[in-house]
C-alpha positions in Angstrom: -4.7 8.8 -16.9 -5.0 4.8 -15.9 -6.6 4.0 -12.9 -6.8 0.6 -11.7 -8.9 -0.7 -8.5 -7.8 -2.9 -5.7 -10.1 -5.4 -3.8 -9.5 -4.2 -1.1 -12.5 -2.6 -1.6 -15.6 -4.8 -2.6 -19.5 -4.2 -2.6 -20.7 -6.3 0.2 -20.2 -8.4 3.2 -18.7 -11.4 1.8 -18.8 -10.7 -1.8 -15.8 -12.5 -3.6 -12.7 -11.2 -5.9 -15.2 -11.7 -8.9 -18.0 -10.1 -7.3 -16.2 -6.6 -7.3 -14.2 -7.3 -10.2 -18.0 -7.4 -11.5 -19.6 -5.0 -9.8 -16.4 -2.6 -10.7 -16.2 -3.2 -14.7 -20.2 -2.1 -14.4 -18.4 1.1 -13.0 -15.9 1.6 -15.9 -12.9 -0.1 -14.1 -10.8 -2.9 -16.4 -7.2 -2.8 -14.3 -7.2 -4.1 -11.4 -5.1 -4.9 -8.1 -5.5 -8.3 -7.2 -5.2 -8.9 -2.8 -6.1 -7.6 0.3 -8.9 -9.7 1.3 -9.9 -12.2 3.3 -12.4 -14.6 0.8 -10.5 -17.2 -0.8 -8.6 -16.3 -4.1 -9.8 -17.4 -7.3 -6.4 -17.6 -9.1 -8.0 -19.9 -12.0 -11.0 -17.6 -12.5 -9.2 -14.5 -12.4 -6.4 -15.7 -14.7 -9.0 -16.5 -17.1 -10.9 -12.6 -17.2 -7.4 -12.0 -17.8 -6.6 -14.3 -20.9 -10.1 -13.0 -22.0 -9.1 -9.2 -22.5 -12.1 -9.0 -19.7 -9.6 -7.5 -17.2 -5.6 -6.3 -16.7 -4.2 -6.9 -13.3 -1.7 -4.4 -13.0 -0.3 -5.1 -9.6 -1.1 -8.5 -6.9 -1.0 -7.0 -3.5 0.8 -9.9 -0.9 -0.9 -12.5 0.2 -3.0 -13.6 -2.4 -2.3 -17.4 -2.6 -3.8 -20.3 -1.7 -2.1 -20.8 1.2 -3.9 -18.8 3.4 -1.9 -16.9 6.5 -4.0 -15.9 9.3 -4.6 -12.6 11.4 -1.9 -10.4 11.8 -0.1 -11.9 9.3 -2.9 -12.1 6.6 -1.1 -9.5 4.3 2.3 -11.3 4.6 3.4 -8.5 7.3 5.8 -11.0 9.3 8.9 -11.3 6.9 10.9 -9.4 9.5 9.2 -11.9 12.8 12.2 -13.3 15.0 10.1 -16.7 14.9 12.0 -18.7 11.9 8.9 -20.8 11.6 7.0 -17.9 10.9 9.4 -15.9 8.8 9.6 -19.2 6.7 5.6 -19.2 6.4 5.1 -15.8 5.0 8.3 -16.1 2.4 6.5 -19.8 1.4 3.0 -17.8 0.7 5.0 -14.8 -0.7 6.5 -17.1 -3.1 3.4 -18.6 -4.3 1.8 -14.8 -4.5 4.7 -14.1 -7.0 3.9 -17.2 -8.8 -0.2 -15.6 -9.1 1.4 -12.6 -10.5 3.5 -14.7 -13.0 0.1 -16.0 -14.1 -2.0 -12.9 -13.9 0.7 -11.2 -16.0 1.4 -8.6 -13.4 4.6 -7.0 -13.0 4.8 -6.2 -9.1 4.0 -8.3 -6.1 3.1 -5.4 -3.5 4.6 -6.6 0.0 4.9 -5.5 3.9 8.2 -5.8 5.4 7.4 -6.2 8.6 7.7 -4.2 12.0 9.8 -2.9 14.6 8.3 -5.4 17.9 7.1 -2.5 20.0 4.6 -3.6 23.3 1.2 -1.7 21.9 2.7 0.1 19.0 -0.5 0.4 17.2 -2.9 1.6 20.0 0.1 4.1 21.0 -0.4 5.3 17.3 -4.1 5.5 17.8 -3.5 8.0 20.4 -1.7 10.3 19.2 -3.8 10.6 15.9 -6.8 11.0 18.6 -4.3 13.6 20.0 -3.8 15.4 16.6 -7.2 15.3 15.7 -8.0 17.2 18.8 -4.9 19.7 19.4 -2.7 19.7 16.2 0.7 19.1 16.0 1.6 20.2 19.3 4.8 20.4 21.6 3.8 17.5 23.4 3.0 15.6 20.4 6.3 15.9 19.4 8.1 15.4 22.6 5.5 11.7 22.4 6.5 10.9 19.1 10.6 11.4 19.9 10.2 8.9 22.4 8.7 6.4 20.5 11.1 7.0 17.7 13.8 6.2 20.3 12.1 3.2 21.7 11.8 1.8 17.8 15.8 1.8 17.3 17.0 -1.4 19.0 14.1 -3.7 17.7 14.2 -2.1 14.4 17.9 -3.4 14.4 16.7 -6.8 14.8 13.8 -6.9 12.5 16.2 -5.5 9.6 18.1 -8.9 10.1 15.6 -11.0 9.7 14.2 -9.3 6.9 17.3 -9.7 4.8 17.3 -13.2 5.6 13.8 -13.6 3.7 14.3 -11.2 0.8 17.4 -13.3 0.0 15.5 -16.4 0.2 12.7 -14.6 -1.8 15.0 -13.4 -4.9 16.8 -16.8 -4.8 13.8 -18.3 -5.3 12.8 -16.1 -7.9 14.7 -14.5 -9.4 12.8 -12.8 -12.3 10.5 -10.8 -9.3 9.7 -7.6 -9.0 8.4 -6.9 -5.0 6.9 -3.3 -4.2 8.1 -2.2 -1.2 5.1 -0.4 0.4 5.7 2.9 2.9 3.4 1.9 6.0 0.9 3.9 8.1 2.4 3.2 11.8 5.8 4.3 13.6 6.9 0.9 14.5 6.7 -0.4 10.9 9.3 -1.0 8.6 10.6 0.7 6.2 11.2 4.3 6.8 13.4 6.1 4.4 16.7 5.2 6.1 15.8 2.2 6.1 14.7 1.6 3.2 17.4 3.2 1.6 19.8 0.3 3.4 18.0 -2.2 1.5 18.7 -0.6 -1.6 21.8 -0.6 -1.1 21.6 -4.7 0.1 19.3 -5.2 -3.3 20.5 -3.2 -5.9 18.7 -4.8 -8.7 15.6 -3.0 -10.0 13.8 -6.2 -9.1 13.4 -4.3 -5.3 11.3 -1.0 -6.3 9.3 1.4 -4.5 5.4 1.5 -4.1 4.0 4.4 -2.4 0.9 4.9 -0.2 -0.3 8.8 0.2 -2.5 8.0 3.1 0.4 6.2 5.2 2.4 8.9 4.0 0.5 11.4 4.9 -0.2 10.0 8.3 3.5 9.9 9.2 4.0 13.2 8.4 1.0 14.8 10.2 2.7 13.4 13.3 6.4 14.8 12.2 8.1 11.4 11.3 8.7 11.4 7.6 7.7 14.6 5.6 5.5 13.7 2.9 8.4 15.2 0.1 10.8 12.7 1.3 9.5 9.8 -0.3 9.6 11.5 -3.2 12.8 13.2 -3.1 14.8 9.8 -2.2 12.8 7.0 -4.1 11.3 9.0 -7.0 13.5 7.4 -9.3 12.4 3.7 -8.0 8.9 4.5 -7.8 6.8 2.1 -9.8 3.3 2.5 -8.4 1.0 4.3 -5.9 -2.3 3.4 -3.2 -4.5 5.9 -3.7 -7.3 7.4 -1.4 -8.1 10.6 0.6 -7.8 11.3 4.7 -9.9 13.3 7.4 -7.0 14.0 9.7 -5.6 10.8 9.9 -8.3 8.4 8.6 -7.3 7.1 5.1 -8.4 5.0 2.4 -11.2 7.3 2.3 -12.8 7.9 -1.4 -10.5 10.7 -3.1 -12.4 14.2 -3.3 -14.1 12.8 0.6 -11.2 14.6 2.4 -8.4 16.9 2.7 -5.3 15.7 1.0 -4.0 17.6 -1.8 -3.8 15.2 -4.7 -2.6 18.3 -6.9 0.8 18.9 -5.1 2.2 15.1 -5.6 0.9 15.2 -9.5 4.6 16.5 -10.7 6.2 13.8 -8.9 4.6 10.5 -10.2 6.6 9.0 -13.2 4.8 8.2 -15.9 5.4 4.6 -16.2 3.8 4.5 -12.6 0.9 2.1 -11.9 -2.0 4.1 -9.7 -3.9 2.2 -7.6 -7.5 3.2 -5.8 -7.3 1.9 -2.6 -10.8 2.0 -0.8 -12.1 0.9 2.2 -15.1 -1.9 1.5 -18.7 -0.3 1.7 -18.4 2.6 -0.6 -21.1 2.5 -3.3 -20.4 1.6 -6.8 -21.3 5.1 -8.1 -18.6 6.2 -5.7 -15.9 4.8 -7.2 -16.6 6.4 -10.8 -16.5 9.9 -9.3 -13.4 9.2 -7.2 -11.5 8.0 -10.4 -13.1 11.3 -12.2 -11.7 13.7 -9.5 -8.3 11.7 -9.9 -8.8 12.6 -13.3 -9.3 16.3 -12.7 -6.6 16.6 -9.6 -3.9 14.3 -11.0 -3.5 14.3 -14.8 -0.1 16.0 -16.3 -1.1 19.7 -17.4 0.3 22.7 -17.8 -2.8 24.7 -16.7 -3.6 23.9 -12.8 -6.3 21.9 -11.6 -9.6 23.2 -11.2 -10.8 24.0 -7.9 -11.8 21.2 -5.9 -15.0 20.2 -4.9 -16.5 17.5 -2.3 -17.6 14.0 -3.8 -18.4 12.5 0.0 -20.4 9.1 0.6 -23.4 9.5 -0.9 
């Protein structure tokens, strides 16, 4: 089974793309996801490892351009913003991300949609995980996440306009793209199924695919949003590639074989042609990574026999 690695996670404070492209080859890694930090990218540097046969980037994860966005909009999360100016912005650096991946000789620009604008979405989230951590998946959870659900509809509506308006610009632009449409980790995000069904149906070209995320998945399921299966079950067929990492409740991007998700019961439903991505927080040692890609291994690879019994790899 291919693994590749993204930089999202990297070996120390301030250490570069080609410090943990370095540090992970010593660790048996050679594919790569390219994004998802904040030190300056080294297109030129990178695109050489690649013309080398040092490296394969299998996937460029947006932003990863020169032109640098800022803050909340580092990972090119404000496609769907109501502000024109910076709508424009992130499809300008998405562009240019899609012209890395043209010269990394990766086939999928991973992207953020955007968000429902929702006054304190995120630290409303926070809450209830604290509450589900503490209680389970209670009445009153549910009854709290209904009405958030309801509060989401209106500006949802809004953000799906906009968002159109910059995927059209985006595949006008360029039109031999392939963009990843990643499943996010909060209500107030965009897309869930529904909606990302309706943009199907607005894109129909396989150049608009599916990338999914178990720990946002599981995350939205915990608090009885999205079942986990449903992904599956509606964009199986337009899956092309996966983020990879455990949880503890609703903590993710942990090391897989560190928590509690069941890798084993998602192994039938990953095409083949899929790209799988380990996703890891920064900070994890080196050694760490080579037993989370093993347990992959173990956990995730076709068979007919079932996986052997699972066992903890935690931080060491």
């Amino acid at each position: 089974m291919g693994l590749a690695l993204s930089t999202s996670w990297f070996p120390q404070p301030g250490a570069g793309v080609l410090e943990t492209i370095r540090v992970a080859r010593e660790f048996g890694f050679r594919d790569f996801e390219i994004g998802v930090t904040e030190e300056p990218f080294p297109l030129d540097e990178v695109a050489s490892l690649v013309r080398g046969g040092e490296i394969r980037v299998v996937s460029v994860h947006n932003v990863c351009a020169r032109t640098r966005l800022r803050g909340k909009n580092a990972r090119g999360d404000f496609l769907a913003h109501p502000s024109p100016s910076k709508r424009r912005d992130t499809v300008k650096a998405t562009l240019e991300t899609i012209d890395a991946a043209r010269t990394l000789g990766a086939p999928v620009v991973v992207a953020h949609l955007g968000e429902a604008r929702i006054r304190a979405a995120a630290r409303r989230q926070s809450r209830l995980a604290r509450f589900y951590a503490e209680f389970g998946p209670t009445r009153d959870l549910t009854d709290e996440v209904q009405r958030l659900m309801r509060k989401r509809r209106d500006p949802v509506l809004r953000a799906m306009d906009a968002l159109r308006q910059s995927l059209r610009e985006i595949f006008d632009a360029a039109p031999d793209a392939s963009l990843g449409v990643e499943n996010r980790y909060y209500f107030h995000q965009i897309p869930l199924p529904d909606e990302l069904e309706a943009l199907f149906r607005d894109f129909p070209s396989p150049r608009l695919v599916y990338w999914h995320d178990v720990g946002h998945a599981h995350a939205l399921d915990a608090l009885g949003i999205v079942p986990h299966a449903t992904w599956f079950d509606r964009f199986g067929a337009r899956l092309a590639g996966l983020h990879l990492h455990d949880v503890i409740q609703l903590t993710d991007h942990l090391p897989p074989g560190a928590g509690h998700f069941d890798f084993a019961s998602i192994r039938d439903r990953i095409p083949a042609g899929a790209v799988r991505v380990l996703e890891l927080h920064d900070g994890y040692p080196g050694a760490q990574l080579a037993a989370a890609r093993r347990f992959l291994e173990r956990h995730l690879s076709p068979a007919t026999d079932p996986p052997p019994p699972r066992t903890c790899e935690g931080p060491a």
